[in-house]
MDAnalysis code that builds the backbone (N, CA, C; Angstrom):
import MDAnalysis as mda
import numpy as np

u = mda.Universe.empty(288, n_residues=96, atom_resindex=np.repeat(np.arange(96), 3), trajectory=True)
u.add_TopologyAttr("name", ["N", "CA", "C"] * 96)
u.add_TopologyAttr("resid", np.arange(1, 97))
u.add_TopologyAttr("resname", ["UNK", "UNK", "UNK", "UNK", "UNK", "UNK", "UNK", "UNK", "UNK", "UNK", "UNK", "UNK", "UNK", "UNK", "UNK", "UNK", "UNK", "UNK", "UNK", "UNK", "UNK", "UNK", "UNK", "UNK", "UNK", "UNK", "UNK", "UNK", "UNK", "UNK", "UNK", "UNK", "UNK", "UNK", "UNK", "UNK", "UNK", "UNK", "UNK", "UNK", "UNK", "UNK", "UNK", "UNK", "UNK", "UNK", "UNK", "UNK", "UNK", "UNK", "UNK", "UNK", "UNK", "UNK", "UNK", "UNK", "UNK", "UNK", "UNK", "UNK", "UNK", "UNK", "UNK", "UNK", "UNK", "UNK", "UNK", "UNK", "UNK", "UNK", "UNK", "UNK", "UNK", "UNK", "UNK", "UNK", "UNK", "UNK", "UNK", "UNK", "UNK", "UNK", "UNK", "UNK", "UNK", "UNK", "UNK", "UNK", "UNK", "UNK", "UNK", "UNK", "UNK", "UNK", "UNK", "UNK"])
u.atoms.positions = np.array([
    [145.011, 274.959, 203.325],
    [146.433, 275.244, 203.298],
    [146.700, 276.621, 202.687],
    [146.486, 276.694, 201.495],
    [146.297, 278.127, 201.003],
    [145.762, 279.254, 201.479],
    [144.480, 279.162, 202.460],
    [144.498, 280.077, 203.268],
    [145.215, 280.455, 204.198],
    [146.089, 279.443, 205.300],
    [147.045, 279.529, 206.332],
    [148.070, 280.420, 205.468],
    [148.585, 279.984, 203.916],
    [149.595, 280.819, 203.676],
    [149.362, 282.368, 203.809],
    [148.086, 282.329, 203.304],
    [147.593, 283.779, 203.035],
    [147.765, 284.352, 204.211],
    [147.016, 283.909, 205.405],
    [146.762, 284.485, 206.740],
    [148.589, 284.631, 206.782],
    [149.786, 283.782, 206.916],
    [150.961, 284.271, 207.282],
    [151.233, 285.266, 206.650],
    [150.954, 285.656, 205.148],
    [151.560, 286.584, 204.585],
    [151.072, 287.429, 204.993],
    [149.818, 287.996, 205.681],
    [149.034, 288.983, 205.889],
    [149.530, 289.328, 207.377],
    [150.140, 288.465, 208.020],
    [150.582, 288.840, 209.548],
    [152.150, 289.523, 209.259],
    [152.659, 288.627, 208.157],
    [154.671, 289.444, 208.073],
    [154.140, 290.567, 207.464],
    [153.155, 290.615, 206.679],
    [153.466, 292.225, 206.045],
    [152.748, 293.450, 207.354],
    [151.791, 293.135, 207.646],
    [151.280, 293.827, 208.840],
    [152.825, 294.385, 210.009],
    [153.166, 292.817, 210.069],
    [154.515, 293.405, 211.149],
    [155.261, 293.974, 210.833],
    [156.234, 293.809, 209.472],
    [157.131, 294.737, 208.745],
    [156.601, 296.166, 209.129],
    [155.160, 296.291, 208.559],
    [154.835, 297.824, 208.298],
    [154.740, 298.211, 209.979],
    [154.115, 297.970, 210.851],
    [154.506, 298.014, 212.289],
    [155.754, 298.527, 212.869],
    [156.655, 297.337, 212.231],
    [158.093, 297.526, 213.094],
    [159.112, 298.958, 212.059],
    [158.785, 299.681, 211.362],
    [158.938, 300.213, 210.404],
    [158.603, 301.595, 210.687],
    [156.866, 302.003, 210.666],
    [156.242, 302.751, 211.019],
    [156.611, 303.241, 212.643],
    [156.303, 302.123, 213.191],
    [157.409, 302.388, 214.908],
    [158.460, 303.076, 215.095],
    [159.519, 302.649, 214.283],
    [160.938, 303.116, 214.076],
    [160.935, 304.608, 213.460],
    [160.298, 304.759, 212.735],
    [160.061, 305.977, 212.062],
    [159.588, 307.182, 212.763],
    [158.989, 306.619, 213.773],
    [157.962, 307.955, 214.965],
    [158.531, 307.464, 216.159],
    [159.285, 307.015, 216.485],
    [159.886, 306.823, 217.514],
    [161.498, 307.728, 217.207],
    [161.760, 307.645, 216.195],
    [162.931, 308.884, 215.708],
    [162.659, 310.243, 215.679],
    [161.379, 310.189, 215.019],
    [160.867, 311.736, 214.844],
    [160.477, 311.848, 216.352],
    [159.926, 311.371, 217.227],
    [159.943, 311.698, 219.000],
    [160.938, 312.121, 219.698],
    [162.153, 311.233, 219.285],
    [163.663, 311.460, 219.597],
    [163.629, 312.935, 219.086],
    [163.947, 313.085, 218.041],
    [164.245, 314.439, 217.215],
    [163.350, 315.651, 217.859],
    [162.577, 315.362, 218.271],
    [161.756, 316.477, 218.457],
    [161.469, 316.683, 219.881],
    [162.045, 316.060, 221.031],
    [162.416, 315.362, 222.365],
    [162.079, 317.037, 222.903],
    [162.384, 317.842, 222.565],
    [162.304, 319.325, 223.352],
    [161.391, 319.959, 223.202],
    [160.501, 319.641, 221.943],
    [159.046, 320.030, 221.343],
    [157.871, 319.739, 221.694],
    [156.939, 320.595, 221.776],
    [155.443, 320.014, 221.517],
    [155.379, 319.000, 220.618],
    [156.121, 319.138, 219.429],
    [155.542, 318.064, 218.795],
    [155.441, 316.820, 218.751],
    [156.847, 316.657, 219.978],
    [156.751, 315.437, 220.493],
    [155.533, 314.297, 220.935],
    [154.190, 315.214, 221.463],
    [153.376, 314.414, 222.159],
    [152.520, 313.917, 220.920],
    [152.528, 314.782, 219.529],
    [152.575, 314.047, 218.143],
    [152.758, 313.015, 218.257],
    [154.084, 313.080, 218.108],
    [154.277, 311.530, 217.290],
    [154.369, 310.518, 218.383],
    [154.672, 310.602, 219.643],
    [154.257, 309.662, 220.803],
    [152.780, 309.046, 220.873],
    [152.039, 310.236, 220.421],
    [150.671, 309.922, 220.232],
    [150.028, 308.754, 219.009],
    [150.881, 309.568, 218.228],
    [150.825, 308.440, 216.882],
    [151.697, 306.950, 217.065],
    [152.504, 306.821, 217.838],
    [153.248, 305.650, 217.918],
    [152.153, 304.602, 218.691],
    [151.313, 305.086, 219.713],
    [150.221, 304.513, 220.701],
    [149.247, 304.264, 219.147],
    [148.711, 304.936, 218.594],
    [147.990, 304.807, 217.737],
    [148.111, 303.268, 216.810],
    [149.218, 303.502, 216.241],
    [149.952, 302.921, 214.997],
    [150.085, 301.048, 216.370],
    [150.469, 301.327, 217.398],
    [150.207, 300.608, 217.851],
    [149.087, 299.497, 218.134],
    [147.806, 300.086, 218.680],
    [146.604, 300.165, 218.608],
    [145.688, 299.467, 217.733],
    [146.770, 300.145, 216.595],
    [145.978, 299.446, 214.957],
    [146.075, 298.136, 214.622],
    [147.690, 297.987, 214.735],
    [148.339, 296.848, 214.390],
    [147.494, 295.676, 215.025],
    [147.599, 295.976, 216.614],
    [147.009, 294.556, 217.585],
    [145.501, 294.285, 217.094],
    [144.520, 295.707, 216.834],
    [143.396, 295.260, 216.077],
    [143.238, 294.236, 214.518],
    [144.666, 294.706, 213.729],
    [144.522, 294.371, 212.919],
    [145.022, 292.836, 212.613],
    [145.884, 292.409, 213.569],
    [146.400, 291.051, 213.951],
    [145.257, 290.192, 214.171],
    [144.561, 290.564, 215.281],
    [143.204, 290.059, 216.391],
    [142.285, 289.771, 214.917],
    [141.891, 290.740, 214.291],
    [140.810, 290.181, 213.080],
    [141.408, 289.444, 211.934],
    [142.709, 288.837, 211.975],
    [143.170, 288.284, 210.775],
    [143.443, 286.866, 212.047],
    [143.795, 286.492, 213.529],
    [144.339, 285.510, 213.819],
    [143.184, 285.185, 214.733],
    [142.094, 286.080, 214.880],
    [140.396, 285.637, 215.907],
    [141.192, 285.045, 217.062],
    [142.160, 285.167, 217.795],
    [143.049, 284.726, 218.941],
    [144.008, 285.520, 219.220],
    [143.357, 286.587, 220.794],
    [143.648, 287.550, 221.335],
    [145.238, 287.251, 221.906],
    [145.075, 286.395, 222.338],
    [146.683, 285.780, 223.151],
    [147.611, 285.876, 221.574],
    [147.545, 284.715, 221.129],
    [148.344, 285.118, 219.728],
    [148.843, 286.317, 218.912],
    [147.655, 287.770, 219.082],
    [147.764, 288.657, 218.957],
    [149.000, 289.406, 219.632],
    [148.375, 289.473, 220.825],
    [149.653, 290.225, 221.887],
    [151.138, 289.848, 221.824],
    [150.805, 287.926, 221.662],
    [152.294, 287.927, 221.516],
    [153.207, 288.267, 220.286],
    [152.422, 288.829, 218.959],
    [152.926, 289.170, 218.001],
    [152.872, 290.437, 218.317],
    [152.211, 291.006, 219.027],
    [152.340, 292.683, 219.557],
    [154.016, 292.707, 220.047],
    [154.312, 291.862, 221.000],
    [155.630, 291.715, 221.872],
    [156.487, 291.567, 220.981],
    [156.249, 290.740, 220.005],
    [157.677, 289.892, 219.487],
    [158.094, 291.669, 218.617],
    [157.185, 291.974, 217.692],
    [157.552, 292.901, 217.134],
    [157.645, 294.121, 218.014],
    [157.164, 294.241, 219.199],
    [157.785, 295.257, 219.968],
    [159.161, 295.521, 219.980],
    [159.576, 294.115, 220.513],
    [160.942, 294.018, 221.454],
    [161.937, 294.303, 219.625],
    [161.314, 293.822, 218.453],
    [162.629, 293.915, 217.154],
    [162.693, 295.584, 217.289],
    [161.718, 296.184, 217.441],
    [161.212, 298.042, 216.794],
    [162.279, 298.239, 217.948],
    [162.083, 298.148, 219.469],
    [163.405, 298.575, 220.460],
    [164.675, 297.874, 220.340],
    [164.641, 297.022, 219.665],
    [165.787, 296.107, 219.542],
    [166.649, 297.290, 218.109],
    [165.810, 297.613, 217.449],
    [166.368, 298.306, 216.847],
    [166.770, 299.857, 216.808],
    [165.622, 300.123, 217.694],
    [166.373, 301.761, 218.160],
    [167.608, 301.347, 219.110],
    [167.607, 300.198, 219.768],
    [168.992, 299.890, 221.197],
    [169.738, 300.025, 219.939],
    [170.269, 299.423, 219.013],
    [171.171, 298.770, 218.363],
    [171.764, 299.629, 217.085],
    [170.782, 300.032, 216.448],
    [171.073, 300.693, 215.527],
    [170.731, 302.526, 215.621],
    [170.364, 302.677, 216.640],
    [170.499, 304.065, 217.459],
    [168.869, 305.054, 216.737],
    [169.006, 306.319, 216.795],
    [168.146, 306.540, 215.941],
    [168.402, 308.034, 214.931],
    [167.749, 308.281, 213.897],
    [168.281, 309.337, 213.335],
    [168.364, 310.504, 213.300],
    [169.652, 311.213, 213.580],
    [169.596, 312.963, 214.051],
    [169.880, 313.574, 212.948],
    [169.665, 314.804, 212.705],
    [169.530, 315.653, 211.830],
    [169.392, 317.126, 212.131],
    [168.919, 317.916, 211.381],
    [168.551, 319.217, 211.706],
    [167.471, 319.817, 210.829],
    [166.542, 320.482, 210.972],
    [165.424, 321.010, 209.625],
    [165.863, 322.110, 209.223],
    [165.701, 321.828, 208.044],
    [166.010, 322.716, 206.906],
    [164.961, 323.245, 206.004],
    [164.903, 324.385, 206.455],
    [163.689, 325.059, 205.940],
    [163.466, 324.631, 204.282],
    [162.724, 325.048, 203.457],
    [162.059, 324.631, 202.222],
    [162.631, 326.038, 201.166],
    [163.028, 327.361, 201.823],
    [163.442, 328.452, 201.088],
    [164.590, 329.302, 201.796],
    [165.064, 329.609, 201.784],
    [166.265, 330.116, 202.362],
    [166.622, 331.618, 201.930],
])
């Protein structure tokens, strides 16, 4: 029993940091939409992706289970750029 808890706590915190990290480089992609640096952080979002499903797969040893926690937290990370939009700004140099 105590291990099952463990294993859940180890899957919500994994997803938090997922759906989080997602949101975060999926803004800076937005923001930077006209840039090279775009293929950055697009790159890193595939990455950060990547990790997560590995890191699910060795904590749940059940690939199907995996993916569908890949999805569920997909669809919250777009559920939350649809909904809560994403963040614009402008850079501001460090010296002026």
């Amino acid at each position: 029993m105590k291990k099952i808890f463990i294993k859940c706590i180890e899957i919500f915190t994994e997803s938090i940091n997922y759906i989080i990290i997602s949101y975060a480089l999926s803004n800076m992609a937005m923001f930077f939409k006209t840039n090279l640096l775009y293929i950055l952080f697009f790159a890193s979002e595939i990455w950060v992706t990547g990790n997560y499903l590995k890191n699910i797969f060795s904590i749940t040893k059940i690939k199907l289970v995996s993916v569908v926690f890949l999805i569920i937290c997909f669809i919250i990370h777009i559920s939350m750029i649809y909904f809560t939009g994403y963040i614009s700004g402008t850079i501001i140099p460090f010296s002026e």
